[in-house]
Structures are given as C-alpha cells and as structure tokens.
N, C-alpha and C positions, 0 to 999 in steps of 0.2 A: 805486558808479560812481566810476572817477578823474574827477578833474575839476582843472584845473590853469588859474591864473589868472595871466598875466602881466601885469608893469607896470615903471616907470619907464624907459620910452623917453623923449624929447626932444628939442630941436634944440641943439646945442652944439657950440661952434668948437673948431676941430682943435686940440689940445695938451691938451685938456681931459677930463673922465672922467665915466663913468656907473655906474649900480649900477642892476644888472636884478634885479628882485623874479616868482619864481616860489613860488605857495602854493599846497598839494597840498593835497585833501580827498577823503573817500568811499575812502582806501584805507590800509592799515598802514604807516607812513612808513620800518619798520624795515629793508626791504630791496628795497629798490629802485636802481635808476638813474636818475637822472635830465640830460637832457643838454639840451644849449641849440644851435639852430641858427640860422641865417641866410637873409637869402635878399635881396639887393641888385636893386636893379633893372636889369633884363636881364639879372641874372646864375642861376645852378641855385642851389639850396638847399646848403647846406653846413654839415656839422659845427664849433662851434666849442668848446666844453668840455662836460667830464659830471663828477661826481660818484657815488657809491655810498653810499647810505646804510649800510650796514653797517659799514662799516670805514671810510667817510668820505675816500678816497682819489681824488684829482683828475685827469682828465684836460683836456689841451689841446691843441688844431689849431693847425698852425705861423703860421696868421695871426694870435690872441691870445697866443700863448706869449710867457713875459717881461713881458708889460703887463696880464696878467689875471686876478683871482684869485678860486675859487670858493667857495662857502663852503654853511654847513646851521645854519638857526637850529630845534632839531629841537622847540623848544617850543613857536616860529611856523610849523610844517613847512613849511618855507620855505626855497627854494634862493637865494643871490644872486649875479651875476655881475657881478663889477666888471671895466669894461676901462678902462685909463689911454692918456695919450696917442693919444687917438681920431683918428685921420686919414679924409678923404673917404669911402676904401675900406670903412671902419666902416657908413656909411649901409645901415640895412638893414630888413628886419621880420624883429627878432629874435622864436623862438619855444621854450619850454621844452617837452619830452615825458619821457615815465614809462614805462620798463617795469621788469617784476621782476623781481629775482633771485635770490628762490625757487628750491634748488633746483636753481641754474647759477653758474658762476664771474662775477663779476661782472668783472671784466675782459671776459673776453668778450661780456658782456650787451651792456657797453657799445662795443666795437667791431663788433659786428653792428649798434646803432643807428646808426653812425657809417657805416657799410659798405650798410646795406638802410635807411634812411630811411623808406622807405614800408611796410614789414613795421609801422612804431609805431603801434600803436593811438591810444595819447593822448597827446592834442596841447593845447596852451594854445591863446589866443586871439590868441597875435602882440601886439607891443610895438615900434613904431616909432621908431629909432634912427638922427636924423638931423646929420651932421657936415658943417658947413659951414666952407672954406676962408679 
C-alpha cells in the first residue's frame, strides 16, 4: 500500500522559506512520480512541482518557478520541496501524491497528475503552509 506522509508546513513571514518533507512507504521508490499540490483557501487545488524518480527530473508550475527547488533523498525515500521568498499567496494546505511510471513516459505521468488531479490515487495527509505579511 503507498502511503505518503507530509510535513514541515508552518507559519512564516513573507521573504522567508520552507522545506516541505514528503516520505513514501509500501511501494518501490524507483519509478515513480511524485508531485506536490496546493490548495489556498477559496481557492481550487493546483499543481505546483513533481519529480520523477527515475531519472530525477524536476518539474515546476509558473507560480513556484525561480524560488523553488525540488529534490529526492532516495535513502530517506523522501521528496522535499523547498520554496524561497514565500509571499501571502503561498498560504496554503500543501499536499504530496504518487503515481507510477512503470511503463509510461514519465513526463507525461506527470502532466496528466498536473492536468487530472483527481484520477491520483495517493495522496499524503496535507502540510499547512502559512505566510503572513
């Protein structure tokens, strides 16, 4: 069973950075995607970077691009999302999901999570990501 455990959310003033911790269990770390979304309040859920475990290859959504960078500690199977100069609009319940790419081109594994949100089966538990002014 995947099972993906988010953390390091917190409250931190605008100019300032976080590092989001997602750690995968119950499934083979070697090929996967793994991507990280959002979801602010009143606002829809949204994509904001993924990874590929195979080839280690980074994507990013135009709202963290430039200030964000993702990373794979494959011996803590561990995704982590660092964003810099965090503003308001950052505030949000960040959440890491997994699908495989077994298989499939991992590019597009991962713009179909980006693109169908709700097709992802596993989901972390959300990591609250709050930026105050």
């Amino acid at each position: 069973e995947v099972q993906l455990q988010a953390s390091g959310g917190g409250l931190v003033q605008a100019g300032g950075s976080l590092r989001l911790s997602c750690t995968a269990s119950g499934f083979i770390f070697d090929k996967y995607a793994i991507a990280w979304f959002r979801q602010g309040p009143g606002k829809e859920r949204e994509g904001v970077s993924a990874i590929t475990t195979s080839d280690l290859k980074a994507y990013y959504k135009d709202s963290v691009k430039g200030r964000s960078t993702i990373s794979i500690d494959r011996a803590k199977t561990t995704v982590y999302l660092q964003i810099d100069n965090l503003t308001p609009e950052d505030t949000a319940v960040y959440y890491c999901s997994a699908e495989t790419t077994a298989g499939r081109d991992p590019m597009i594994t991962v713009a179909t999570m980006f693109r169908v949100p709700d097709a992802i089966t596993s989901w972390g538990q959300g990591t609250l990501v709050t930026v105050s002014s």
